[in-house]
C-alpha positions as CSV (number, residue, x, y, z in Angstrom):
1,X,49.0,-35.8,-29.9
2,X,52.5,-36.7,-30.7
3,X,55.3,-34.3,-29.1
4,X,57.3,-31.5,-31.0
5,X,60.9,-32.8,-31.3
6,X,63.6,-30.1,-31.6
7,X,66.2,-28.3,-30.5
8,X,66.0,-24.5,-29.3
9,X,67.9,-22.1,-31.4
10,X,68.1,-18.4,-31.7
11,X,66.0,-16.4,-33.8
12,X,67.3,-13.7,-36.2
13,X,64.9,-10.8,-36.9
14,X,64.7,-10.6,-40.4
15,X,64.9,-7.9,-42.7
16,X,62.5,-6.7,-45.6
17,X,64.6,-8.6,-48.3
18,X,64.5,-11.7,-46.6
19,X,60.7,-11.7,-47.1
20,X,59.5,-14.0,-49.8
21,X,57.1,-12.7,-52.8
22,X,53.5,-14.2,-52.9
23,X,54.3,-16.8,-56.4
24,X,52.0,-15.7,-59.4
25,X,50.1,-19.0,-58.8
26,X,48.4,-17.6,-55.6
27,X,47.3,-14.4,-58.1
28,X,45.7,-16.6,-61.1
29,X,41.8,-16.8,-59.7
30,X,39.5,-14.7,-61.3
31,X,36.7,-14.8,-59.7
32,X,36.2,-17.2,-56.2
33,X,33.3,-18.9,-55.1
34,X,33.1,-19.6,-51.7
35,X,31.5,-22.6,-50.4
36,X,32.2,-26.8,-50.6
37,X,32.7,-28.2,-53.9
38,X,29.2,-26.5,-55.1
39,X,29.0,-23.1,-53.4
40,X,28.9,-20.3,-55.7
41,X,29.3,-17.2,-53.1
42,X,31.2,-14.8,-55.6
43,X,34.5,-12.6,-54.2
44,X,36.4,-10.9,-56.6
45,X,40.1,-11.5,-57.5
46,X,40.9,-7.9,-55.7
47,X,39.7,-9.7,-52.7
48,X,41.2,-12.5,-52.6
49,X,44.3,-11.3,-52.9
50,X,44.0,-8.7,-50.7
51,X,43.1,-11.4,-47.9
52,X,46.3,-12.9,-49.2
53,X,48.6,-9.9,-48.6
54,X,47.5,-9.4,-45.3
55,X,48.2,-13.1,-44.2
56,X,51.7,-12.5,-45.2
57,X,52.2,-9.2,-44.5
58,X,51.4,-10.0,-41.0
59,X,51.9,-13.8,-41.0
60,X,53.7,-15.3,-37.7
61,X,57.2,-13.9,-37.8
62,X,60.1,-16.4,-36.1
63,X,59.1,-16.7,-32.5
64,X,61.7,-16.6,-29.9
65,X,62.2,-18.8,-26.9
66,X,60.5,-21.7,-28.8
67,X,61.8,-25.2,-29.5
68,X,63.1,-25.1,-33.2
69,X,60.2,-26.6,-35.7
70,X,60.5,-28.9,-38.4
71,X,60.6,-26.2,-41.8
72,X,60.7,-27.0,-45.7
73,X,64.0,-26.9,-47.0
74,X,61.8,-26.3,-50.6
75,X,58.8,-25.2,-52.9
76,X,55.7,-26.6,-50.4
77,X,53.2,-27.3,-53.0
78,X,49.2,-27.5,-51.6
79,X,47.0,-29.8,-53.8
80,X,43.6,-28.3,-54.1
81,X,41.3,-31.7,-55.3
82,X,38.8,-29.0,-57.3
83,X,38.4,-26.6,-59.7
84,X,39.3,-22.9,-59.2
85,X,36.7,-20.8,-57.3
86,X,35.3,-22.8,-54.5
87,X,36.3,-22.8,-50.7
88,X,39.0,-25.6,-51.2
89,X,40.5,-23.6,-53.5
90,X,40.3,-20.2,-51.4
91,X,41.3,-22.0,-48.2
92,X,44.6,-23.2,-49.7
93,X,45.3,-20.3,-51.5
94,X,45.2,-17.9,-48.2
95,X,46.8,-20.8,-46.1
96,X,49.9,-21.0,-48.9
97,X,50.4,-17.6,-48.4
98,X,50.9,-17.9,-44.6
99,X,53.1,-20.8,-44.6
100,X,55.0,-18.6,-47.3
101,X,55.8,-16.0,-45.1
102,X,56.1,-18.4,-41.8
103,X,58.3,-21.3,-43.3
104,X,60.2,-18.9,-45.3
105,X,59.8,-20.6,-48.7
106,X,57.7,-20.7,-51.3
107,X,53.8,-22.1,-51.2
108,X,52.3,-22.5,-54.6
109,X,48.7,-24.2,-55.0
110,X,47.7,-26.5,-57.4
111,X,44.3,-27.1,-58.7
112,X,43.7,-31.3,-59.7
113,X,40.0,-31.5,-59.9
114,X,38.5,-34.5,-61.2
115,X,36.5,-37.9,-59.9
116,X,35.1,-36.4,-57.0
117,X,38.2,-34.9,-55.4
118,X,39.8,-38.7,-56.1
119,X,42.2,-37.1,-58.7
120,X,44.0,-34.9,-56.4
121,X,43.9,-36.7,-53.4
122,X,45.4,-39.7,-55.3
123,X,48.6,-37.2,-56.2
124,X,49.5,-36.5,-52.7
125,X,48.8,-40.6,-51.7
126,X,51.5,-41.2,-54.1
127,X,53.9,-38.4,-52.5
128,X,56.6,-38.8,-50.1
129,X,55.5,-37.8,-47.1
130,X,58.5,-35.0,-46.5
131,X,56.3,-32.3,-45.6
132,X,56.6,-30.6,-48.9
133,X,53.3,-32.0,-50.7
134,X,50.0,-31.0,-48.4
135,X,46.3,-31.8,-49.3
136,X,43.6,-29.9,-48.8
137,X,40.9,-31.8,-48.5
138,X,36.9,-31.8,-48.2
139,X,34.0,-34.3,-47.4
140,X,34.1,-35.6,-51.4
141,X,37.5,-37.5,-51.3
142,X,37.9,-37.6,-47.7
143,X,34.6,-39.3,-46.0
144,X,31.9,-39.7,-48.7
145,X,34.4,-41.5,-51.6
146,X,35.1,-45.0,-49.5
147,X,31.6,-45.7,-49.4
148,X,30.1,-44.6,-52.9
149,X,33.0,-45.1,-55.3
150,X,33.5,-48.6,-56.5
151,X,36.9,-48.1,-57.4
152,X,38.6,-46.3,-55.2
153,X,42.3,-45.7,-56.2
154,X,43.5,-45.3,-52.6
155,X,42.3,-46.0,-48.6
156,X,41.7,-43.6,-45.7
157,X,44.8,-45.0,-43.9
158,X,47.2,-43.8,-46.6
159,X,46.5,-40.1,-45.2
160,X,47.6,-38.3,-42.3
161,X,44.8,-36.3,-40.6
162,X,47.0,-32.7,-39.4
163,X,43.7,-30.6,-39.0
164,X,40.5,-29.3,-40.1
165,X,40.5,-25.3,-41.2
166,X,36.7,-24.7,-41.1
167,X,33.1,-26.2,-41.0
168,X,29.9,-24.2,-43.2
169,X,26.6,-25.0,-42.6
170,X,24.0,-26.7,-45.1
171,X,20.6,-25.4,-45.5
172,X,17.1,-26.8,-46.2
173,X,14.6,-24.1,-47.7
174,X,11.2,-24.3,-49.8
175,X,9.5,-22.3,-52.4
176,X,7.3,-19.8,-51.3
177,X,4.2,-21.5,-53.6
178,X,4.2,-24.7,-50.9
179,X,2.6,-23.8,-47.4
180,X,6.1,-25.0,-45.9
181,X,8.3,-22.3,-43.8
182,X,9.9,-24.7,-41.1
183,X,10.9,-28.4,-40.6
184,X,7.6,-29.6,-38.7
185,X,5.5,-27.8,-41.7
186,X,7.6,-30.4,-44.1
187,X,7.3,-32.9,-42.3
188,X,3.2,-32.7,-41.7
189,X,2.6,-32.0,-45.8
190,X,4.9,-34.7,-46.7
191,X,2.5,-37.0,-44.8
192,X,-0.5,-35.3,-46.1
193,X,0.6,-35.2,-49.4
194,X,2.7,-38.5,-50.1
195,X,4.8,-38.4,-53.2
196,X,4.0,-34.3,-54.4
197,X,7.2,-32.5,-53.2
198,X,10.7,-33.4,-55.3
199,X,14.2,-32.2,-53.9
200,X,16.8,-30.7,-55.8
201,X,20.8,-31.0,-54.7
202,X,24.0,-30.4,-56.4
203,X,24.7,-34.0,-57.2
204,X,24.1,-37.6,-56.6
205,X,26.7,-38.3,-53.1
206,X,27.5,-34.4,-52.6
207,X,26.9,-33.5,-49.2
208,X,23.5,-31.7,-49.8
209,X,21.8,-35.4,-51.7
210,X,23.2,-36.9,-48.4
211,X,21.7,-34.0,-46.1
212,X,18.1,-34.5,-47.8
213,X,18.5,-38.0,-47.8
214,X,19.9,-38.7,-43.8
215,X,16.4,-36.3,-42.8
216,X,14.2,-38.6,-44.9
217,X,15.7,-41.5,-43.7
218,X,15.3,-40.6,-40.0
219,X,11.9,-38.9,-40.6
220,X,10.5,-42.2,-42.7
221,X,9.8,-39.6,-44.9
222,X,9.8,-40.2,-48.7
223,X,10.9,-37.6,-51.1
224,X,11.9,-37.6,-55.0
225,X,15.4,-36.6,-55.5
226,X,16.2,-34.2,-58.5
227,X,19.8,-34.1,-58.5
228,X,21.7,-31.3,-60.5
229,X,25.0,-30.9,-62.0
230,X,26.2,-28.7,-59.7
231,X,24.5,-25.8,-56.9
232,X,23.9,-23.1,-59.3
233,X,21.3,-25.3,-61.9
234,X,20.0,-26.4,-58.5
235,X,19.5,-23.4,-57.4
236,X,17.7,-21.8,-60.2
237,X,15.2,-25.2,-60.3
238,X,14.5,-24.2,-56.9
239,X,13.6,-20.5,-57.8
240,X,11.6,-21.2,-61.0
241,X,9.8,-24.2,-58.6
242,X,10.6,-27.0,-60.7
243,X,11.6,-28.5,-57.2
244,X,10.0,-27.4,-54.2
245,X,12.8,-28.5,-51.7
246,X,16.2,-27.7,-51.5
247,X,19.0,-28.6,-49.7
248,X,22.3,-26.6,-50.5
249,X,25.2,-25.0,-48.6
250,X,24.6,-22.2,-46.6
251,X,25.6,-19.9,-49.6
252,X,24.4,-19.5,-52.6
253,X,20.6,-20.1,-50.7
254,X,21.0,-17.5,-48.2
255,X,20.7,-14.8,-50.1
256,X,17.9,-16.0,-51.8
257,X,16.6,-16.3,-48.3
258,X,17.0,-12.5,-47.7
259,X,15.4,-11.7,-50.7
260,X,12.5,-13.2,-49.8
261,X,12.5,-16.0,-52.9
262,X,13.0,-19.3,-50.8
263,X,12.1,-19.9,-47.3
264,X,14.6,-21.3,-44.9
265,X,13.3,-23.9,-42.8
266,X,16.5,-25.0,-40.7
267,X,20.2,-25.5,-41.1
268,X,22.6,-28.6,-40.3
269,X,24.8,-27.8,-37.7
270,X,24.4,-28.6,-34.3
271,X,24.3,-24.4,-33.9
272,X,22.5,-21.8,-35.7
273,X,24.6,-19.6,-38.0
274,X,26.3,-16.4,-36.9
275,X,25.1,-14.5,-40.6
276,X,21.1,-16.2,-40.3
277,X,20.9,-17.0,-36.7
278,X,17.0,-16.6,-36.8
279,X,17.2,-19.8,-38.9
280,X,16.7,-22.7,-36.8
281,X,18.7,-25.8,-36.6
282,X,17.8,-29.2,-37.6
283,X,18.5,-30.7,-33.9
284,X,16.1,-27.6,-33.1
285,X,13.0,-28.6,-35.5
286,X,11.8,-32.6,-34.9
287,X,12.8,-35.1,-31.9
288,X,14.0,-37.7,-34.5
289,X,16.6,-35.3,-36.2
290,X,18.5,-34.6,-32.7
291,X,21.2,-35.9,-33.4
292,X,21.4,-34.3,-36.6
293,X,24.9,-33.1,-37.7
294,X,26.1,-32.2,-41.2
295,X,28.1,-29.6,-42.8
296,X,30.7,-28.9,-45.4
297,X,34.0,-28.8,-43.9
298,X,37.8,-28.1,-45.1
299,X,40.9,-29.6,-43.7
300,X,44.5,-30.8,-44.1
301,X,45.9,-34.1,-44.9
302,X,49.4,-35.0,-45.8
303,X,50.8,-38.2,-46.8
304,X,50.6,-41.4,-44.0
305,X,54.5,-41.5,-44.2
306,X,54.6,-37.7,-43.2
307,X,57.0,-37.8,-39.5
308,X,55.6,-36.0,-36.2
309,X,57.6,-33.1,-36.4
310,X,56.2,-32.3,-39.6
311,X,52.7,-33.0,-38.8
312,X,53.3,-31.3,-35.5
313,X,55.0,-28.0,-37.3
314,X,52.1,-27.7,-40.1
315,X,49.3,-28.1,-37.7
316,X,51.0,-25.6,-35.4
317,X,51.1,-23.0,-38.1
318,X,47.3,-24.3,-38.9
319,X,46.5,-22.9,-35.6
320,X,48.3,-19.4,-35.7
321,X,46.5,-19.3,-39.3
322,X,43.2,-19.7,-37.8
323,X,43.5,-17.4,-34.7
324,X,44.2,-14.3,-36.8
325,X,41.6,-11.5,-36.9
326,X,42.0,-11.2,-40.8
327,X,41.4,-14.7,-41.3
328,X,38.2,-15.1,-38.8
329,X,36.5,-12.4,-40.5
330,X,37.6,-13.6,-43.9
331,X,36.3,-17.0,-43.1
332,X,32.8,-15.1,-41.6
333,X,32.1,-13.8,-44.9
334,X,31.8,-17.4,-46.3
335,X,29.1,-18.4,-43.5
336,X,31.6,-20.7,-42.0
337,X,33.5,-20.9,-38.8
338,X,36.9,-22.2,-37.7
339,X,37.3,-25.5,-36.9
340,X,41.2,-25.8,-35.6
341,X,42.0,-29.2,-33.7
342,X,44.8,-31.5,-33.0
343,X,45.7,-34.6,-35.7
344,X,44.0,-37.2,-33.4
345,X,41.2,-34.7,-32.8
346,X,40.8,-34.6,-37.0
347,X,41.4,-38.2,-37.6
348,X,39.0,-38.6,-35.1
349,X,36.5,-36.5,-36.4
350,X,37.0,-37.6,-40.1
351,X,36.6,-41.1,-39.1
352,X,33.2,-40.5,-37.6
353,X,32.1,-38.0,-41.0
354,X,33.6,-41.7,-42.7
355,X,31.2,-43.9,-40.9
356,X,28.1,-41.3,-40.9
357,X,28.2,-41.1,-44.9
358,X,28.8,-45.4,-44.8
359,X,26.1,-45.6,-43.3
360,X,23.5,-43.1,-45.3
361,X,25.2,-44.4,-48.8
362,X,24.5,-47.7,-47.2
363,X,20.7,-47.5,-46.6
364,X,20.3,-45.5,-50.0
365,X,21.7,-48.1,-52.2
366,X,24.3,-45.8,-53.7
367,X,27.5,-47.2,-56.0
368,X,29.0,-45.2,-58.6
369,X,31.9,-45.4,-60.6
370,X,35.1,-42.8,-60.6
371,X,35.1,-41.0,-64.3
């Protein structure tokens, strides 16, 4: 990890006038639905912003005795590559309002959804890397978009990993109508019963397709895929059994799962989930899946010509973010966990989420087109 260059200085205590206002950009969601590009896990606007006001009412004040970090000298503006409402769009919008109150200037978020998450991502490519234009990014436009998208309108290397904010869990459950309430149970009536069951996901190369697809490929298994525009109509297929399998993010299934309407036969992660933790992992259920690893996970990129005291500075604040009490429990409530790390320990783990998607989009024969 590169060095923090700076010089010490001292560190005024500032008054109540000198505190920013939260912009009226971070108060324009309605409704939030937290979850990766397809989870529908509903908080209200009052929420939201109340999570909001608390990260900069209490948001890391100047700290003394510390070497003097790079800050923005104007409007930091946080591309959000999606629509309004999922955890993208939540993450940035509660991370803004930190480095509001820490960097002393203003943090607006913008929403460019559009070709996967291309759309947005390729606005901050194309931005000077000044500290002053941050991505947040996801799994779409950050791993799974080299390796499915025929024409790609930027590269990996054009991106500076600064770190990941948190990881949430997929999860594989069945209608109650099949015999089917674990992963071994799938497994066995897919052998006896070749070609019956169909799986539903939010979309052809989302993360769910390519979590249903990576356990039939290592389980030899063969499954029809039922893809949906989006988690919701997947979902609802899955309820009304027009699909008997499906594999979503943690939420909006879970409370399905509760209810008693699907049955949860495993999740993702290499570790069960703190909100379902009598669900048992993938790595857990069958010998071939244990190495299995997939989730839906948020993190921060800024542009490749970004310097090391700015990477250094926003990943710094990344980490105070993350080790607040407000934040953890904010974050619980979406079924996810924190996932802090260094920039090589991101790029790092990015590259590998890269190469794992190359490599299932690879064996499934998948191309598309960005529209």
């Amino acid at each position: 990890m590169r060095s923090i260059r700076g010089t010490s200085r001292a560190c005024a205590k500032p008054s109540l006038a000198d505190l920013p206002r939260i912009p009226y950009a971070l108060r324009k969601t309605t409704m939030i639905e937290a979850g990766s590009d397809n989870v529908t896990t509903k908080f209200s606007r009052r929420s939201v912003l109340s999570a909001a006001a608390a990260l900069s009412a209490t948001a890391a004040l100047p700290r003394l005795g510390q070497a003097a970090d790079w800050r923005p000298t104007e409007t930091v503006r946080l591309i959000v590559p999606a629509a309004p409402g999922g955890t993208t769009d939540v993450m940035g919008r509660l991370l803004a309002a930190h480095l509001q109150k820490a960097w002393g200037q203003s943090a607006i978020v913008e929403n460019r959804s559009g070709g996967g998450g291309t759309i947005g991502t390729t606005e901050v490519v194309r931005q000077k890397g000044d500290g002053h234009t941050i991505l947040v990014g996801n799994p779409g436009p950050n791993a799974i978009a080299y390796s499915i998208f025929r024409n790609m309108t930027y590269k990996a290397d054009q991106l500076q990993p600064v770190s990941n904010l948190i990881r949430i869990p997929n999860i594989v459950s069945a209608h109650p109508s099949v015999p089917i309430k674990s992963i071994p149970d799938l497994i066995a009536y897919i052998k006896a019963n070749p070609d019956k069951l169909t799986y539903g996901s939010s979309g052809v190369g989302q993360s769910p397709h390519l979590t249903g697809a990576w356990f039939l490929q290592l389980t030899g298994l063969k499954m029809v895929h039922v893809p949906f525009r989006g988690a919701g109509p997947a979902l609802q297929a899955a309820l009304g059994n027009d699909i008997q399998i499906l594999f979503d993010n943690l939420y909006p299934t879970l409370p399905q799962v509760q209810d008693g309407k699907l049955n949860a036969l495993a999740v993702t992660t290499p570790e069960r989930s703190a909100l379902a933790p009598n669900i048992p992992t993938m790595r857990e259920s069958a010998p071939e899946l244990a190495k299995f690893d997939v989730s839906s996970w948020f993190g921060i990129f800024l542009p490749k010509s970004a310097s090391a005291p700015i990477v250094d500075s926003l990943n710094k604040e990344i980490k105070v973010f993350l080790e607040r009490e407000d934040t953890k429990k904010n974050i619980a409530t979406m079924g996810a966990r924190t996932d802090y790390g260094t920039p090589q320990q991101f790029s790092d783990f990015v590259q590998a989420e890269t190469a794992k998607f190359a490599a299932i989009i690879k064996q499934e024969g998948l191309q598309m087109d960005v529209n």
